[in-house]
DRENTIKOL-514041 format. One line per field, with one value per atom (N, C-alpha, C, O, CB): residue number from 1; atom name; y, z, x. Coordinates in nm, 4 decimals, padded with zeros to 6 digits, always signed. Atoms other than C-alpha are relative to their C-alpha. Glycine has a CB too. Example, Ala and Ser with C-alpha at 12.3 -4.5 7.8 and 13.67 -1.06 7.14 Angstrom:
BEGIN
i = c(1;1;1;1;1;2;2;2;2;2)
at = c(N;CA;C;O;CB;N;CA;C;O;CB)
north = c(-00.1190;-00.4500;+00.1200;+00.1181;+00.0027;-00.1190;-00.1060;+00.1090;+00.2198;+00.0462)
up = c(+00.0000;+00.7800;+00.0000;+00.0665;+00.1246;-00.0060;+00.7140;+00.0730;+00.0899;-00.1415)
east = c(+00.0890;+01.2300;+00.0900;+00.1936;-00.0992;-00.0820;+01.3670;-00.0770;-00.0261;+00.0414)
***
This chain:
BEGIN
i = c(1;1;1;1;1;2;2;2;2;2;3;3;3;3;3;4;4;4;4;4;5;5;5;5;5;6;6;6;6;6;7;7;7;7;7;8;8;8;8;8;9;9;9;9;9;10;10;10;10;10;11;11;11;11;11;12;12;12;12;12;13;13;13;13;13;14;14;14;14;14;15;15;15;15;15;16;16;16;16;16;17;17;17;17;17;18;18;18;18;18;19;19;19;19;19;20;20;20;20;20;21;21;21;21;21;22;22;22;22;22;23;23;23;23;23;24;24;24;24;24;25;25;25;25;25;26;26;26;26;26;27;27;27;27;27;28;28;28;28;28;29;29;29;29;29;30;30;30;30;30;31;31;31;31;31;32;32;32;32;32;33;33;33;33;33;34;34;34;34;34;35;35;35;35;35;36;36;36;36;36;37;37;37;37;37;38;38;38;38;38;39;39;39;39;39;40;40;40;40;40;41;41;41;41;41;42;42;42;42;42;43;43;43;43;43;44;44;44;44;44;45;45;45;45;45;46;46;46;46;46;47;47;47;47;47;48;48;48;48;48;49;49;49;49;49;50;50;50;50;50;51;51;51;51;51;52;52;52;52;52;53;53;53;53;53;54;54;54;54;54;55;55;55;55;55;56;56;56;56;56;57;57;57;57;57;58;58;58;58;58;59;59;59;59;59;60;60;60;60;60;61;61;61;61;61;62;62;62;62;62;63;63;63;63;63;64;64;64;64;64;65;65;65;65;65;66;66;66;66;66;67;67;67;67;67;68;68;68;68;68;69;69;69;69;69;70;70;70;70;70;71;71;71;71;71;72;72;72;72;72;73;73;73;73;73;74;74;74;74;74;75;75;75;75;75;76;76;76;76;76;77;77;77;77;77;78;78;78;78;78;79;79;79;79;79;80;80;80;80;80;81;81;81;81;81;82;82;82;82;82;83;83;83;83;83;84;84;84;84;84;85;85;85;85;85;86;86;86;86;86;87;87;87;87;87;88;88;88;88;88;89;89;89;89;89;90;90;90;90;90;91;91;91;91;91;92;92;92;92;92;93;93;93;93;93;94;94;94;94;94;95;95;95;95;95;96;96;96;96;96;97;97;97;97;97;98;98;98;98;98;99;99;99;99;99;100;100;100;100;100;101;101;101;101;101;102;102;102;102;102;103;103;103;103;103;104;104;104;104;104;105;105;105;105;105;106;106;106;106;106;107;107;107;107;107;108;108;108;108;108;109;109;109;109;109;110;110;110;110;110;111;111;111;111;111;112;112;112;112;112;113;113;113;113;113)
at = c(N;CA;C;O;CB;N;CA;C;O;CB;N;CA;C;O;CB;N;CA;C;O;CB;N;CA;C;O;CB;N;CA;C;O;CB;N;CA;C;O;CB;N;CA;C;O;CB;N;CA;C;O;CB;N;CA;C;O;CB;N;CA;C;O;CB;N;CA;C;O;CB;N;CA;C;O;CB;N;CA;C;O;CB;N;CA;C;O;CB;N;CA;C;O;CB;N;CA;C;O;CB;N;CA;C;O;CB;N;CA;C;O;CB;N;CA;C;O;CB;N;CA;C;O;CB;N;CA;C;O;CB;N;CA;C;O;CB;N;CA;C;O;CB;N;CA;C;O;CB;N;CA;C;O;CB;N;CA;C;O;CB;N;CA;C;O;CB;N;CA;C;O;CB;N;CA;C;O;CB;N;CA;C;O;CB;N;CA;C;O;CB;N;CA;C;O;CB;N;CA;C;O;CB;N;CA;C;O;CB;N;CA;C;O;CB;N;CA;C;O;CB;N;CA;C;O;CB;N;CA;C;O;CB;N;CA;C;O;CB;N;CA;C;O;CB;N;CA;C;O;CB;N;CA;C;O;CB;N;CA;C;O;CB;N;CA;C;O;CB;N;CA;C;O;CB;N;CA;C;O;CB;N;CA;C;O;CB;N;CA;C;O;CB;N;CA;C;O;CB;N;CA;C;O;CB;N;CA;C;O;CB;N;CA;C;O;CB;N;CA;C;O;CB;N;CA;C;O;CB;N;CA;C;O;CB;N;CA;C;O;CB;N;CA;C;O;CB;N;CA;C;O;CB;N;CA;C;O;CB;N;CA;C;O;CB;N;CA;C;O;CB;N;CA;C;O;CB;N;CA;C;O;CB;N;CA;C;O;CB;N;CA;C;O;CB;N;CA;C;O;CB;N;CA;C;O;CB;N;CA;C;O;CB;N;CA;C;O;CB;N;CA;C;O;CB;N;CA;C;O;CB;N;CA;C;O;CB;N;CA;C;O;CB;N;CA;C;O;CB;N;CA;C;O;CB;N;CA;C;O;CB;N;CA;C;O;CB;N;CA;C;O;CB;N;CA;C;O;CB;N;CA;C;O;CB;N;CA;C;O;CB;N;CA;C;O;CB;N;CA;C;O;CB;N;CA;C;O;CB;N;CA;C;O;CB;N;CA;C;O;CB;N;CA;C;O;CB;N;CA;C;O;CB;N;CA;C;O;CB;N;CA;C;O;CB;N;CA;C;O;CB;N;CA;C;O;CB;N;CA;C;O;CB;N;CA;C;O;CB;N;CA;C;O;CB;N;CA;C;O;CB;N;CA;C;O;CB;N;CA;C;O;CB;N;CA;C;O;CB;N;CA;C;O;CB;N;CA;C;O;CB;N;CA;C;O;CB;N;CA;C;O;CB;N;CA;C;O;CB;N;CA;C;O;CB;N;CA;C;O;CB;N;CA;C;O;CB;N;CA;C;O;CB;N;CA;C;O;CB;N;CA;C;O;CB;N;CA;C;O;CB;N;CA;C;O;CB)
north = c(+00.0521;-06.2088;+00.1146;+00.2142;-00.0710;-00.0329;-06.0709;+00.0679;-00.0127;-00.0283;-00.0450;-05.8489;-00.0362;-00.0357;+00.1511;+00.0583;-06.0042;+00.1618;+00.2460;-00.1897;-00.1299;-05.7161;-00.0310;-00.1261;+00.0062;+00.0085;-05.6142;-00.0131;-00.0090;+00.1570;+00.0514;-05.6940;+00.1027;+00.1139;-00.1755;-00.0561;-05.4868;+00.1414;+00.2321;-00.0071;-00.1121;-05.2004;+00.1073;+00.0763;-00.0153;-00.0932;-04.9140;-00.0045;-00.0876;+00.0865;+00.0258;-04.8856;+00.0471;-00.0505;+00.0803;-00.0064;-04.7364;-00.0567;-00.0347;+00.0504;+00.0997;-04.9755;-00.0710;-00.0612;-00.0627;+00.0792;-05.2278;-00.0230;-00.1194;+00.0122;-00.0132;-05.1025;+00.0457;+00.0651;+00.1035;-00.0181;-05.0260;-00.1315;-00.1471;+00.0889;+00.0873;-05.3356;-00.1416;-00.2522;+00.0039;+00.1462;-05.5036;-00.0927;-00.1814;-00.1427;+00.1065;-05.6135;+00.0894;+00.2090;-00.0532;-00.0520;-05.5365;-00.0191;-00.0829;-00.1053;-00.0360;-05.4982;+00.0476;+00.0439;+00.1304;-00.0256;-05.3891;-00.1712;-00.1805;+00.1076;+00.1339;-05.7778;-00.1001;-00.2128;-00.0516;+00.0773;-05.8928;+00.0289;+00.1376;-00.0008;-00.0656;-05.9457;-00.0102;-00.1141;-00.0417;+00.0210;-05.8601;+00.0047;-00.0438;+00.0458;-00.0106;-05.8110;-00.1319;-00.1886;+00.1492;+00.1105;-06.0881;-00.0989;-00.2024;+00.0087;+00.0076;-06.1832;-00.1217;-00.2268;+00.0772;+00.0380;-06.2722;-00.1000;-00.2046;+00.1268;+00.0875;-06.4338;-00.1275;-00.1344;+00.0623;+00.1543;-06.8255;-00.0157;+00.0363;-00.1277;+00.0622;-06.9713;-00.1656;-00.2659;+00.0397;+00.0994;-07.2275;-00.0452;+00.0531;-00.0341;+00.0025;-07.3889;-00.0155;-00.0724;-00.1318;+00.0565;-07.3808;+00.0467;+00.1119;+00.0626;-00.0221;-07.3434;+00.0842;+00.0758;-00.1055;-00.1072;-06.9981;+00.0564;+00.0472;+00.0796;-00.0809;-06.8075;+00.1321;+00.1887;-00.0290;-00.1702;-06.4282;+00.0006;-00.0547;+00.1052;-00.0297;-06.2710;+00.1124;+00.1179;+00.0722;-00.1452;-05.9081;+00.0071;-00.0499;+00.1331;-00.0802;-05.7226;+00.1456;+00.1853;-00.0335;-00.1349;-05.3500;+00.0746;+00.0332;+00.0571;-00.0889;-05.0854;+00.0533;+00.1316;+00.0987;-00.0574;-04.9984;+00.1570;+00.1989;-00.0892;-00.1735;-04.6100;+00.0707;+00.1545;+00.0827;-00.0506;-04.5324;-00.0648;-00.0035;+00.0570;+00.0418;-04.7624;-00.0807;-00.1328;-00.0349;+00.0634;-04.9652;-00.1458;-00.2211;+00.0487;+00.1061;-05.2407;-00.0895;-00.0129;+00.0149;-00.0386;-05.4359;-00.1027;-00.1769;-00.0354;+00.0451;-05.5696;-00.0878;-00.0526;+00.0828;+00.1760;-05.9433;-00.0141;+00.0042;-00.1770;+00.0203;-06.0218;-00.1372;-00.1498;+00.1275;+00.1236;-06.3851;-00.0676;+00.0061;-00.0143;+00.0734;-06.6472;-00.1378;-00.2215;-00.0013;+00.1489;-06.9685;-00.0730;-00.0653;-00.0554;+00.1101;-07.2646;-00.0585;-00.0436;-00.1192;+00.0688;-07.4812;+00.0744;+00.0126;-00.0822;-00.0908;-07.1960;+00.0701;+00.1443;+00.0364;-00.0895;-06.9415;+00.1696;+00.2728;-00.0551;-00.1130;-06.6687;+00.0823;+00.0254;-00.0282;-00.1074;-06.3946;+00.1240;+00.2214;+00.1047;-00.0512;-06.2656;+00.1251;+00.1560;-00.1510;-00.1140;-05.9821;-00.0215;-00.0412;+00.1647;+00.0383;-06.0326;+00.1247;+00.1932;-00.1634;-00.1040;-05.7989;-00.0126;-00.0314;+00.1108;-00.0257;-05.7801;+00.1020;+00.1636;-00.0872;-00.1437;-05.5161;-00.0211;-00.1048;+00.0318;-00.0702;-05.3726;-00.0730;-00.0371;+00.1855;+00.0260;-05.5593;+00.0737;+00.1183;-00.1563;-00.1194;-05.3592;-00.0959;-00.0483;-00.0165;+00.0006;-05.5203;+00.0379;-00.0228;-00.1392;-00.0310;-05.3322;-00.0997;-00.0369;+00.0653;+00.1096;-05.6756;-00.0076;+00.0243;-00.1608;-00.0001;-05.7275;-00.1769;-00.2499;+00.0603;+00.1368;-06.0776;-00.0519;-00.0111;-00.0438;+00.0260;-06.2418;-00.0800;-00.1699;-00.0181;+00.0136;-06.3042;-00.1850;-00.2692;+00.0957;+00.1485;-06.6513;-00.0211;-00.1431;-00.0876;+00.0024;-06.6499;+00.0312;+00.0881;+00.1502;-00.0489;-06.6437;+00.1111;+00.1758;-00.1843;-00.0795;-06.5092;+00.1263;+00.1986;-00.0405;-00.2176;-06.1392;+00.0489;+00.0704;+00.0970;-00.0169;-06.0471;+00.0833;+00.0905;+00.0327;-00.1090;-05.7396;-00.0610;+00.0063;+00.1378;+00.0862;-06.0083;-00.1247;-00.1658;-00.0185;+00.1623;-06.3400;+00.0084;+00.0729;-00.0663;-00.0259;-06.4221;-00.0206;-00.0903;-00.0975;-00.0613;-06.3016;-00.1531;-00.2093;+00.2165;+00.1108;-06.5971;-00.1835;-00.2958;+00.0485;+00.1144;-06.8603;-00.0826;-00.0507;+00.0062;+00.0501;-07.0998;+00.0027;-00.0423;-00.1613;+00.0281;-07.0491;-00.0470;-00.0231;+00.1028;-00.0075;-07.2078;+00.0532;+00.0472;-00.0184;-00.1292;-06.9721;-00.0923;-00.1821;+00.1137;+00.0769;-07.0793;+00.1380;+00.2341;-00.0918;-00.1325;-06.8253;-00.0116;-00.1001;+00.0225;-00.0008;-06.7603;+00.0819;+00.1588;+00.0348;-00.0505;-06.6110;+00.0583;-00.0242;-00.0802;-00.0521;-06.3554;+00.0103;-00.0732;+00.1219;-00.0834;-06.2062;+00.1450;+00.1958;-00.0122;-00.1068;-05.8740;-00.0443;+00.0303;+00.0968;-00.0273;-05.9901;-00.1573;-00.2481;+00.1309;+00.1557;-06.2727;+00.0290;+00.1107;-00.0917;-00.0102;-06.3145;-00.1169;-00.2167;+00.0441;+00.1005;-06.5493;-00.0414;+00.0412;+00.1020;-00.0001;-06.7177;-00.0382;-00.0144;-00.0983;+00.0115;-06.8495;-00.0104;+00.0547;+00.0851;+00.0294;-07.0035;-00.0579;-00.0971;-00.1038;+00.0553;-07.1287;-00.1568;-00.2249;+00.0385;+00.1571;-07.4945;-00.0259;-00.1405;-00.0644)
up = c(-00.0772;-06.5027;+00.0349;+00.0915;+00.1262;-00.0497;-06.4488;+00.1182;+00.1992;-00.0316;-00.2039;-06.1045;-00.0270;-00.1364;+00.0943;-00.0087;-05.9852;+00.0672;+00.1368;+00.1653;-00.0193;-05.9464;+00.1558;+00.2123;-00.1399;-00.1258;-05.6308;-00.0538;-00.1660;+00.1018;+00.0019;-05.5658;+00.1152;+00.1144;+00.0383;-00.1129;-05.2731;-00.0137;-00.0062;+00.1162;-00.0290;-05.2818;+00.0538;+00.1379;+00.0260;-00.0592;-05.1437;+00.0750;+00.0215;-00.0933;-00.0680;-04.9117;-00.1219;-00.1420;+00.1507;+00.0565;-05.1620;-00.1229;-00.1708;+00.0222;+00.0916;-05.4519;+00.0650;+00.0552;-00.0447;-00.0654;-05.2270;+00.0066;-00.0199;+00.0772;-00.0136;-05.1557;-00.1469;-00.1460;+00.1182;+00.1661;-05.5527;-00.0703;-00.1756;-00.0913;+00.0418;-05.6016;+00.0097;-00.0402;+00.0364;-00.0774;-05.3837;+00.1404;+00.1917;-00.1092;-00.1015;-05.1029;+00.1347;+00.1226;-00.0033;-00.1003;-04.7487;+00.1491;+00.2540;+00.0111;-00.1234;-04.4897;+00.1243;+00.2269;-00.0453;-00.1212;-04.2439;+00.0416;+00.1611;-00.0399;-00.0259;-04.2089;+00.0423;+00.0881;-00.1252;-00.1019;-04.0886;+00.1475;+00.2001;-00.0585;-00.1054;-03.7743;+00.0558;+00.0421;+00.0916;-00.0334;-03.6216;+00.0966;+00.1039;-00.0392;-00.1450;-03.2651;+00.0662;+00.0500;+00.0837;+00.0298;-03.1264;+00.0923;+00.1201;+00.0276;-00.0212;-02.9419;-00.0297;+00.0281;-00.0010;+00.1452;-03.2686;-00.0829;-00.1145;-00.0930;+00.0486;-03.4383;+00.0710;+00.1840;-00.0171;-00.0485;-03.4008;+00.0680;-00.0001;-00.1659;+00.0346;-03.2421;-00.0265;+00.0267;+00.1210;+00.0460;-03.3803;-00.1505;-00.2229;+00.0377;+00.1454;-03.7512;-00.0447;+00.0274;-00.0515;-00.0024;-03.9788;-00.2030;-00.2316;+00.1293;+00.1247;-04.3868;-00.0046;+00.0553;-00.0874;-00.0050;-04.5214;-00.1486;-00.2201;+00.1078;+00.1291;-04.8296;+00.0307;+00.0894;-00.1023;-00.0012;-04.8666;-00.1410;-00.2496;+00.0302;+00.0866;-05.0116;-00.1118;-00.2340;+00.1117;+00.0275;-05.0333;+00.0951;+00.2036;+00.0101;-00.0660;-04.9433;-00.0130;-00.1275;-00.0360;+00.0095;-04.8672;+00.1016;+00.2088;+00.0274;-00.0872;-04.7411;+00.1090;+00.1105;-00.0541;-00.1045;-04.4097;-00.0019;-00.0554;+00.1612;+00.0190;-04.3653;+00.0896;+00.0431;+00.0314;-00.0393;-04.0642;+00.0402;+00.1085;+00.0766;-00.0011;-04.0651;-00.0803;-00.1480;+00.0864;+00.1093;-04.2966;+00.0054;+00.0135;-00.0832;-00.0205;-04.2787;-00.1494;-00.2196;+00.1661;+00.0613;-04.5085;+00.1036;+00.1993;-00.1821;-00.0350;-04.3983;-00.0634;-00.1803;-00.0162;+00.0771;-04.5222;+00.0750;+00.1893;+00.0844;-00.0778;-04.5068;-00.0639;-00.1858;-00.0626;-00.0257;-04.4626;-00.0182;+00.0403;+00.1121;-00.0288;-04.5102;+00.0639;-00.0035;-00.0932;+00.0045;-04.3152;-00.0208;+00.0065;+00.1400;+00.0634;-04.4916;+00.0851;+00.0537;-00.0514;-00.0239;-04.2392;+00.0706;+00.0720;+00.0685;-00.0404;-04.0841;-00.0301;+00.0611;+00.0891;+00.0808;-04.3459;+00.0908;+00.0417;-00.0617;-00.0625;-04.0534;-00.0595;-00.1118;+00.1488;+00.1205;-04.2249;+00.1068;+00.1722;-00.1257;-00.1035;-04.0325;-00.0747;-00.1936;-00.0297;+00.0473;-04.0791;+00.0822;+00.2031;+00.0430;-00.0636;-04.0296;-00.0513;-00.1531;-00.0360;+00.0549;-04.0488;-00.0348;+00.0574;+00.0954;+00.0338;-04.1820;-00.0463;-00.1509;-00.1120;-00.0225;-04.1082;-00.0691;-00.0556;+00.1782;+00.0783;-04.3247;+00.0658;+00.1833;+00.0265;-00.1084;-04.1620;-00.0552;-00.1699;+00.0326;+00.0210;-04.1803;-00.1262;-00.1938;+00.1619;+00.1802;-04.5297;-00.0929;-00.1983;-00.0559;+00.0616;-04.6391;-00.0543;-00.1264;-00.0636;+00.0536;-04.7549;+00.1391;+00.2580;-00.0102;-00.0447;-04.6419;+00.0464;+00.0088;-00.1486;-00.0471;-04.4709;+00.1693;+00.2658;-00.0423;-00.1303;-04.1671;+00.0978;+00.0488;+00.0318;-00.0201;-03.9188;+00.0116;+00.0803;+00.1241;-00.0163;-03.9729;-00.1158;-00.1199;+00.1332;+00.1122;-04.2983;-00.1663;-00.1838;+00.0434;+00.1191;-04.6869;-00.1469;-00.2512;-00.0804;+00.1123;-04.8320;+00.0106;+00.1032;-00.0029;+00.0152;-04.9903;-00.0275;-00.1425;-00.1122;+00.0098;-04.9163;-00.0833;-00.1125;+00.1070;+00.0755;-05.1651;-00.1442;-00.2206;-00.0210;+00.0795;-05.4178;-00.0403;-00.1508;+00.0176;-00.0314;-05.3100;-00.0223;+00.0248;+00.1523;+00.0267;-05.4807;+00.0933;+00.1935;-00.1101;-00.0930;-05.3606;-00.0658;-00.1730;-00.0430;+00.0776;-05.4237;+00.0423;+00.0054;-00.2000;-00.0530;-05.2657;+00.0979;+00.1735;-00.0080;-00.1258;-04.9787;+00.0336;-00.0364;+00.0075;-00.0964;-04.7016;+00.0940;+00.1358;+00.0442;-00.1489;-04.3918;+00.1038;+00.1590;+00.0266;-00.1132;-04.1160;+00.1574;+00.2122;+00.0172;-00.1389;-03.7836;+00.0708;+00.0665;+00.0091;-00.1614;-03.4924;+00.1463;+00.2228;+00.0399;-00.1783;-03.1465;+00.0472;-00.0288;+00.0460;-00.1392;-02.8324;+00.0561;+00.0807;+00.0908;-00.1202;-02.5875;+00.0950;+00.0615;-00.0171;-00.0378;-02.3597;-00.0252;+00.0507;+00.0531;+00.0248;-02.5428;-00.1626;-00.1973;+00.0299;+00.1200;-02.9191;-00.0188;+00.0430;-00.0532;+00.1090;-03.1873;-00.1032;-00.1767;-00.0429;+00.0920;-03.4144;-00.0936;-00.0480;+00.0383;+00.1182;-03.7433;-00.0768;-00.0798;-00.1317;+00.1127;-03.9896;-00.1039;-00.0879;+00.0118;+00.0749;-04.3163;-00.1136;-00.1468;+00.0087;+00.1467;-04.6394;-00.0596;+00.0035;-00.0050;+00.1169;-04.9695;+00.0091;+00.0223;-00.1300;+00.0024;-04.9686;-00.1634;-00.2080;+00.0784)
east = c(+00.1086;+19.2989;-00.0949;-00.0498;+00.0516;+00.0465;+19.0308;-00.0751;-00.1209;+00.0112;+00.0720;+18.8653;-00.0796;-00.1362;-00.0338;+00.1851;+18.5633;-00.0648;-00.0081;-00.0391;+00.1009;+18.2792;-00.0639;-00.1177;-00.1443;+00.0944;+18.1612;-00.1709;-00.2214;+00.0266;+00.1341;+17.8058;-00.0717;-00.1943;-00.0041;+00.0733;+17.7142;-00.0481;+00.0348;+00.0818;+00.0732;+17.4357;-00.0111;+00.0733;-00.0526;+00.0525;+17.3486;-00.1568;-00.2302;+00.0127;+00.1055;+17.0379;-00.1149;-00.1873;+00.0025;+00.0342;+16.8554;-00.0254;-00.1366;+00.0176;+00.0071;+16.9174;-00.0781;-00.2004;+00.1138;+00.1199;+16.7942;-00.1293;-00.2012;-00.0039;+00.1350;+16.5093;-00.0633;-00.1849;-00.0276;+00.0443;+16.4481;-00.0109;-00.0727;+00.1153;-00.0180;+16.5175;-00.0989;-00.1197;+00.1031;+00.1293;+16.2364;+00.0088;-00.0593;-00.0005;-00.0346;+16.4317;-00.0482;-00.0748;+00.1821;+00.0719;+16.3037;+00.1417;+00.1328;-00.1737;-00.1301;+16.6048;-00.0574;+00.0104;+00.1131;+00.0821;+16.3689;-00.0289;-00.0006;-00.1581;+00.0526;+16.2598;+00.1108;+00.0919;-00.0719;-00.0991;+16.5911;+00.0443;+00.0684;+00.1160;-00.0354;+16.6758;+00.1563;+00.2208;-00.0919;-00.1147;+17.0002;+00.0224;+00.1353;+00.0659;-00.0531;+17.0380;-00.0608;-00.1689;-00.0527;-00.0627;+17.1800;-00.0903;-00.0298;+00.1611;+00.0450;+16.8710;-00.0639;-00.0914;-00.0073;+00.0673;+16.7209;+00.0730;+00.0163;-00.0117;-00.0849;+17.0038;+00.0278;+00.0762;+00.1056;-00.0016;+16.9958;+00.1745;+00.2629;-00.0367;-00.1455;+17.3545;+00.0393;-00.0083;+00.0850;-00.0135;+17.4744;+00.0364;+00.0209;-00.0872;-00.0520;+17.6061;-00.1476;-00.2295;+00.1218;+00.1017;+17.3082;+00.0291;+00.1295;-00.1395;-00.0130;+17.2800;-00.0994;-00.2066;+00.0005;+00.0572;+17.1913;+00.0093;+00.1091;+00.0570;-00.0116;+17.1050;-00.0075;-00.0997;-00.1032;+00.0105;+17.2526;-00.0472;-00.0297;+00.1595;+00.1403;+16.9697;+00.0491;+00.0355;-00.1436;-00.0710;+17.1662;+00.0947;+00.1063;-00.0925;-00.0861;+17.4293;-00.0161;-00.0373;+00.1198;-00.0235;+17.4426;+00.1246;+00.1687;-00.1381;-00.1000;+17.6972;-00.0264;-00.1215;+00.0416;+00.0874;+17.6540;+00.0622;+00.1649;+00.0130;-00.0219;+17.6536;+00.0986;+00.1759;-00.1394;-00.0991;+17.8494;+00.1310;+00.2130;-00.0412;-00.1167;+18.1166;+00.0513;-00.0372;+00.0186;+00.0171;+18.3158;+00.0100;+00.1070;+00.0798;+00.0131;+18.1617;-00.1302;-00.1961;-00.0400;+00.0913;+17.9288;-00.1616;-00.1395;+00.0489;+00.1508;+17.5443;-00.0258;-00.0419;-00.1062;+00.0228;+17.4812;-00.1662;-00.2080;+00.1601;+00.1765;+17.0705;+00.0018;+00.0127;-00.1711;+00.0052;+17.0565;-00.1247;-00.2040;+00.0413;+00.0813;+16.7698;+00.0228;+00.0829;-00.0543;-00.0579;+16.8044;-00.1229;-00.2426;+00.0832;+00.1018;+16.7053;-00.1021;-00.2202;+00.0735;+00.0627;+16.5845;-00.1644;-00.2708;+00.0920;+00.1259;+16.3112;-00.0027;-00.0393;-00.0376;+00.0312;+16.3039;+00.0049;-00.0410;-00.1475;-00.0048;+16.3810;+00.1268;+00.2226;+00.0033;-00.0769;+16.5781;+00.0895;+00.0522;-00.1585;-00.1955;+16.9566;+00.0455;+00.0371;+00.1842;-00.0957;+17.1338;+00.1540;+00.1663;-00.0777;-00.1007;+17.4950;+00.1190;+00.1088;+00.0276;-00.0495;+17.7597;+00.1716;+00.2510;-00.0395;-00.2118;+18.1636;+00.0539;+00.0336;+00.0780;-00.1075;+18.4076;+00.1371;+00.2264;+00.0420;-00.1405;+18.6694;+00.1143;+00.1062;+00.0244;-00.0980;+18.9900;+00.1107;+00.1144;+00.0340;-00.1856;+19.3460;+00.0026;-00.0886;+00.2035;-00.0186;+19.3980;-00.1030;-00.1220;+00.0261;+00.0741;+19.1411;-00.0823;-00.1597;+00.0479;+00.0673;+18.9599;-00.1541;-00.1546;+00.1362;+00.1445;+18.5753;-00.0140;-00.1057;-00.1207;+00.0022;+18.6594;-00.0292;+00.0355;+00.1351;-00.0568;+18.5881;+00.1041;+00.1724;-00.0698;-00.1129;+18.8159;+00.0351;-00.0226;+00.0244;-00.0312;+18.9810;-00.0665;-00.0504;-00.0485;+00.1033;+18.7488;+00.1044;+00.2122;-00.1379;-00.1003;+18.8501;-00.0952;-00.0860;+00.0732;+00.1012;+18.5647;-00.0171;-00.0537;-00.1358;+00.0573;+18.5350;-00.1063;-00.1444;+00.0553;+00.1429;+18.2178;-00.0192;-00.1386;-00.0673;+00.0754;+18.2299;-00.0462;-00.1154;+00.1005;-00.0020;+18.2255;-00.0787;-00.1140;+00.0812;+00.0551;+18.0761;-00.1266;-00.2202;+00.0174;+00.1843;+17.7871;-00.1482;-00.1645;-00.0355;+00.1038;+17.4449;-00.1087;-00.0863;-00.0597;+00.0813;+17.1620;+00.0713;+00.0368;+00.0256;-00.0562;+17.3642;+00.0183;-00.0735;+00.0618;+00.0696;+17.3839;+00.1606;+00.2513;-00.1146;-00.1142;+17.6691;-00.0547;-00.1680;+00.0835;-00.0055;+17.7514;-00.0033;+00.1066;+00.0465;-00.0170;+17.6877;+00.0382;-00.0257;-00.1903;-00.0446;+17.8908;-00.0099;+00.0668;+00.1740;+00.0275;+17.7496;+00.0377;-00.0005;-00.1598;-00.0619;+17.9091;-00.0594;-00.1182;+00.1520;+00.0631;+17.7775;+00.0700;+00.1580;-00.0429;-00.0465;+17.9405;-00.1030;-00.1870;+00.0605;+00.0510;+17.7513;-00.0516;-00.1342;+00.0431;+00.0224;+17.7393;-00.0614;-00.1530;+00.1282;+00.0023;+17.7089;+00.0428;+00.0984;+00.0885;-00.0185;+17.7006;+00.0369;-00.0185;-00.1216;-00.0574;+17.9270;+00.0122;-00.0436;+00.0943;+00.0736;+17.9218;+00.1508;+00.2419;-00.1398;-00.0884;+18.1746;-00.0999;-00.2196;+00.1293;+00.0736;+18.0670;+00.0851;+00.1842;-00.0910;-00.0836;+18.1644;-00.1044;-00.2026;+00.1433;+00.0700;+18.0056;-00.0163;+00.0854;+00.0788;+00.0113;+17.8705;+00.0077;+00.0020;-00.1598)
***
C-alpha cells in the first residue's frame, strides 16, 4: 500500500505559489463560532511549533480562517477527537468546520463532506 504524500508547504512556497496568508484571519475574534462548510485553500508549516496552519474559505461568506493543528503525542497532525491527517488531506476541498469558544481561544474540528 501505498503512503499518501504530504501536502503541506512552507511559507515561502505559498507565497510562490500565489497564496496570500496574510488575508486570513485567525484570532479568535475574527473566527466565526459555530458549524459552517469550508474550503482549505492551503496548508503551511508553522515555524515555531509543531503544528500545522490550515487557511480556510467559508462558503457561505467567502471570509477566509486560519485554523491551526498541533502535532499530538502520536506524532500524527490530527485533531483532538478528529480522524483526519492534516499533513495529507486534500487541499481544494470542502470540510465541516465545528468551532468552540473559551474565553481565551477558539478551537475547531473538521472533516471532509
Amino acid at each position: 500500500m501505498a503512503s499518501e504524500v504530504r501536502n503541506v508547504v512552507s511559507w515561502g512556497k505559498a507565497i510562490a505559489s500565489g497564496w496570500h496568508p496574510g488575508h486570513y484571519h485567525f484570532a479568535a475574534e475574527h473566527v466565526p463560532v459555530g458549524t459552517y462548510e469550508a474550503i482549505l485553500d492551503f496548508k503551511i508549516w508553522a515555524k515555531k511549533v509543531m503544528a500545522i496552519n490550515c487557511y480556510f474559505t467559508v462558503k457561505s461568506t467567502s471570509q477566509k480562517i486560519q485554523l491551526t493543528v498541533y502535532c499530538q503525542e502520536t506524532g500524527r497532525y490530527v485533531l483532538p477527537g478528529g480522524a483526519i491527517d492534516f499533513t495529507t488531506c486534500p487541499t481544494q476541498a470542502v470540510y465541516l468546520i465545528e468551532v468552540h469558544a473559551d474565553q481565551r481561544k477558539r478551537s475547531g474540528l473538521s472533516r471532509p463532506l
